[in-house]
C-alpha positions in Angstrom: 32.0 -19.7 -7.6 28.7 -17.7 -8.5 27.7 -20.2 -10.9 28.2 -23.0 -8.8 26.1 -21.1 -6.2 23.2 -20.7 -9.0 23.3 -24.4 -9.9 22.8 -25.2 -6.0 20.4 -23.2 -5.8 18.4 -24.1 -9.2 18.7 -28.0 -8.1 17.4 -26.8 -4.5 14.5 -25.1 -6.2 13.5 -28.1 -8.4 13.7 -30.5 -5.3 11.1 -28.4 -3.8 8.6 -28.4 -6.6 8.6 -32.6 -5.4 8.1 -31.4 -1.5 5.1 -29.9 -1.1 2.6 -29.0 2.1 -0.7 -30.5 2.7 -3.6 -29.2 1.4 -6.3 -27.6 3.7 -9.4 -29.9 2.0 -10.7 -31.8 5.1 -14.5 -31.1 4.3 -15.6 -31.9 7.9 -18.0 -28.7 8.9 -19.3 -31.1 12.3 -18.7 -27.7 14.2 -19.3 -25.2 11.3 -20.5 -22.0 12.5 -23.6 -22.6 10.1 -24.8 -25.8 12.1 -25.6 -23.0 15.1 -26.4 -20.0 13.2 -28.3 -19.4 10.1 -26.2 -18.1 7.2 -28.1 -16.2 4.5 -27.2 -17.3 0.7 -26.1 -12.8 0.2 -23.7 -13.5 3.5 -22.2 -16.6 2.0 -21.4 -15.3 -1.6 -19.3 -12.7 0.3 -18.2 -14.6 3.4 -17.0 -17.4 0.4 -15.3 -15.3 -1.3 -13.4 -13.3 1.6 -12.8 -15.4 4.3 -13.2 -18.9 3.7 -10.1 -19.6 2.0 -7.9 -18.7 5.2 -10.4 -19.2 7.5 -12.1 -22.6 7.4 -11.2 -26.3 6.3 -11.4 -26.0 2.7 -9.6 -23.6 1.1 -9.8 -23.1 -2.7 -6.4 -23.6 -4.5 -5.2 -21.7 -7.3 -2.6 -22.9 -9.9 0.1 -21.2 -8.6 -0.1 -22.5 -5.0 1.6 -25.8 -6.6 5.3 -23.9 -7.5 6.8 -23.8 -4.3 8.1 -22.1 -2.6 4.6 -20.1 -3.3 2.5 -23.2 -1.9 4.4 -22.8 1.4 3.9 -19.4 2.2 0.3 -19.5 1.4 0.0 -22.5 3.3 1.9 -21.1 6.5 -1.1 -17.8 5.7 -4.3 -20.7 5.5 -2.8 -22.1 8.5 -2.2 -19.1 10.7 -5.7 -17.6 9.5 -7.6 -20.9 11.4 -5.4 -21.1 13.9 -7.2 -17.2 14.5 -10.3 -18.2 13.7 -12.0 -21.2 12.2 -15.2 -21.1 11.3 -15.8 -24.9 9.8 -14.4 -25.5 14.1 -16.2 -22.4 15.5 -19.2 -24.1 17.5 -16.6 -26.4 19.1 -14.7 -23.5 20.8 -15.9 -22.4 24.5 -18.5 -19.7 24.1 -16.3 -17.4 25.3 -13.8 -17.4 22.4 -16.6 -17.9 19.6 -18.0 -14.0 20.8 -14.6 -12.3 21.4 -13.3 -13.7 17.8 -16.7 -12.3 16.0 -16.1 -9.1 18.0 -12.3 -9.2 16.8 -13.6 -10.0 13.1 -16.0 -7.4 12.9 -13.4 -4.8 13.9 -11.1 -6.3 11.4 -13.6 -5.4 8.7 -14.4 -2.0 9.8 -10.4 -1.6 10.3 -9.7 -3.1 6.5 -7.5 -5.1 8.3 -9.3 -8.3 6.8 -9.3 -10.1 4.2 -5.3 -9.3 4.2 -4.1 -7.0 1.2 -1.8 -9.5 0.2 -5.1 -12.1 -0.6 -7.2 -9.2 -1.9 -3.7 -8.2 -4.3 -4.4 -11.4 -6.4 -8.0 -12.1 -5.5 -9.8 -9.0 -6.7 -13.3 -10.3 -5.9 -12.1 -10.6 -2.3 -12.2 -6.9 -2.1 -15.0 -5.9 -0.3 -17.3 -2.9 -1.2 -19.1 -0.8 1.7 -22.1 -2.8 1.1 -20.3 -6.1 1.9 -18.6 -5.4 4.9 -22.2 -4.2 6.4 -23.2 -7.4 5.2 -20.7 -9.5 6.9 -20.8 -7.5 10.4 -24.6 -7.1 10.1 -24.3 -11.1 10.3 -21.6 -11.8 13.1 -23.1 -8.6 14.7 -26.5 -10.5 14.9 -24.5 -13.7 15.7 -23.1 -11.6 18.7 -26.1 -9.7 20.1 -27.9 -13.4 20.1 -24.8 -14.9 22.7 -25.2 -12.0 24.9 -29.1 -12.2 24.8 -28.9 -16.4 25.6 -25.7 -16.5 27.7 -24.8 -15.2 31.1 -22.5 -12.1 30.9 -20.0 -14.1 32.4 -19.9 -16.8 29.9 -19.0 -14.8 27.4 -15.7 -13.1 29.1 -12.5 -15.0 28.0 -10.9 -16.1 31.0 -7.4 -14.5 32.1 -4.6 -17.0 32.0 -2.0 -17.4 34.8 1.4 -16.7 34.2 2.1 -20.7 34.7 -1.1 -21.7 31.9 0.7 -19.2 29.5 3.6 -21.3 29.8 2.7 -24.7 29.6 
């Protein structure tokens, strides 16, 4: 019975290496948060290296993403990482959202809450020292005080949704 069980499970697992999710490589950066705001060549060594796998259109693969069932739980991590926060979409959210998710990134870097262990586990670089986490809230910081100086206060409150839009 056990062995039968194991060969199941051995044929499931090479069906699977056949099946795999779509790749996060759509290149367009039309609403990039670099077409609004300057991003010095120091912030995008680190904000490469740290964020933009999970966080924009184009992530960088590794070998090991194609042996599934690997590939789909780093997939289901890319894909729940833009749906927070996108950067390569950023200018095409309400100006609302763009200033409360840089406020919610920067206190995920002060918090170590980003980039997640489990990245910064296998990608070692991803790890950021002191120096780069001033970097990277120095920059969305900046990014920040410039809405609040441009934009009426008002614009840049997120709007409270009803208890009928939250279920739609």
């Amino acid at each position: 019975m056990i062995k039968k069980i194991l060969i199941v499970l051995l044929v499931a697992l090479v069906i699977i290496q056949f099946i795999r999710p779509a790749k996060n490589n759509k290149g367009n950066k039309d609403f990039a948060i670099t077409t609004k705001y300057d991003m010095p060549n120091n912030v995008k060594v680190v904000f490469d290296k740290a964020c933009a796998d999970c966080h924009s259109n184009n992530t960088n693969y590794p070998w090991y993403t194609n042996i599934q069932p690997l590939g789909y739980w780093i997939n289901n991590h890319v894909k729940e990482g833009k749906k927070e926060i996108n950067f390569d979409e950023f200018t095409n959210k309400k100006i609302g959202l763009q200033h409360h998710k840089l406020k919610e990134a920067i206190e995920q870097i002060e918090k170590d809450e980003m980039p997640l262990p489990s990245y910064t586990i296998i990608h070692k670089d991803a790890k950021l020292t002191k120096e780069e986490k001033d970097l990277l809230i120095n920059w969305f910081q900046n990014i920040v005080s410039n809405m609040e100086a441009i934009y009426p206060k008002d614009s840049l409150q997120l709007k409270k949704r009803t208890k009928e839009e939250s279920e739609k």
